[in-house]
C-alpha positions in Angstrom: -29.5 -34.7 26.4 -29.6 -38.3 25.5 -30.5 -37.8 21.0 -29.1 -34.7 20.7 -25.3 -34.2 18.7 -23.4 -30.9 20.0 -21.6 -30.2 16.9 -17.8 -30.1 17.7 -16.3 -26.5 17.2 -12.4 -26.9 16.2 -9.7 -24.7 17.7 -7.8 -22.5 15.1 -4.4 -21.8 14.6 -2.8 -18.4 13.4 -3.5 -19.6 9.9 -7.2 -20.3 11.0 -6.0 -23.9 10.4 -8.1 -26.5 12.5 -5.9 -27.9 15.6 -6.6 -31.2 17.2 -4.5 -31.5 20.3 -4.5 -35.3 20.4 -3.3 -35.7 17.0 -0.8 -32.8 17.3 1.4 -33.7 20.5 0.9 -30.0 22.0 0.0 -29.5 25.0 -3.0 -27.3 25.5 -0.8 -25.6 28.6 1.5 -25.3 26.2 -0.7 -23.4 23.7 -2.2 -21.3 26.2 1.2 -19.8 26.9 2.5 -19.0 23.4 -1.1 -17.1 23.2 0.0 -15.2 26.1 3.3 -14.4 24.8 1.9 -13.2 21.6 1.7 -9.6 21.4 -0.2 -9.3 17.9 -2.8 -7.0 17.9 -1.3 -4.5 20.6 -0.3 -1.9 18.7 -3.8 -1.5 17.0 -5.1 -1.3 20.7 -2.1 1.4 21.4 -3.0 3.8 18.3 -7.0 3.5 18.8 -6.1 4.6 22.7 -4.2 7.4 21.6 -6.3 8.2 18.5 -9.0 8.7 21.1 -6.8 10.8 23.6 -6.1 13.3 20.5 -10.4 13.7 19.7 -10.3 14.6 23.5 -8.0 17.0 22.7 -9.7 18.3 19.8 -12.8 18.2 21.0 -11.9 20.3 24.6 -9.9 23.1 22.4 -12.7 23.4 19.9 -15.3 23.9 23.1 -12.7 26.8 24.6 -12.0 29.0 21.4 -15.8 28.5 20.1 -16.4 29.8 23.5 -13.8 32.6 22.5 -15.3 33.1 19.4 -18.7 33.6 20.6 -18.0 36.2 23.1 -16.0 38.3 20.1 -18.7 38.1 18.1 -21.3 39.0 20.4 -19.0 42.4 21.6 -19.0 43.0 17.7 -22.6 42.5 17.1 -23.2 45.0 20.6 -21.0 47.4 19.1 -22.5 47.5 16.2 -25.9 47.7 16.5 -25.3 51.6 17.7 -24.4 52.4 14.6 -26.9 53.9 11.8 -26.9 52.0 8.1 -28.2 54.6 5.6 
């Protein structure tokens, strides 16, 4: 669109630094790796995953006993309900 200026959006660095590959000498292949290498970030990804395996957990044992629960109060409250309060 002949007029129009696309503002440029710099890359970032770790440091959120601006990088500009032709001033820099690094190669954009060579950047693309060292991202793939890095392994930042995974172990927040690892506990989230396993944070929501243990609410599965929770939330399966919590459905059996309330299950439990509600049958033993319900024998209790059959019981019960014979018997005469003066």
């Amino acid at each position: 669109m002949p007029g129009v200026l696309i503002p440029h959006l710099p890359l970032m660095d770790a440091d959120r630094r601006a990088v500009d590959f032709s001033l820099t000498g690094v190669s954009m292949k060579s950047t693309i790796q060292q991202f793939l290498r890095d392994e930042e970030g995974v172990a927040a990804i690892e506990y989230a995953l396993l944070a929501g395996l243990i609410a599965v957990g929770i939330i399966v044992a919590a459905t059996a006993v309330g299950a439990d629960i509600s049958g033993i109060f319900t024998r209790i409250g059959t019981k019960l309900n014979g018997i005469a309060v003066n």
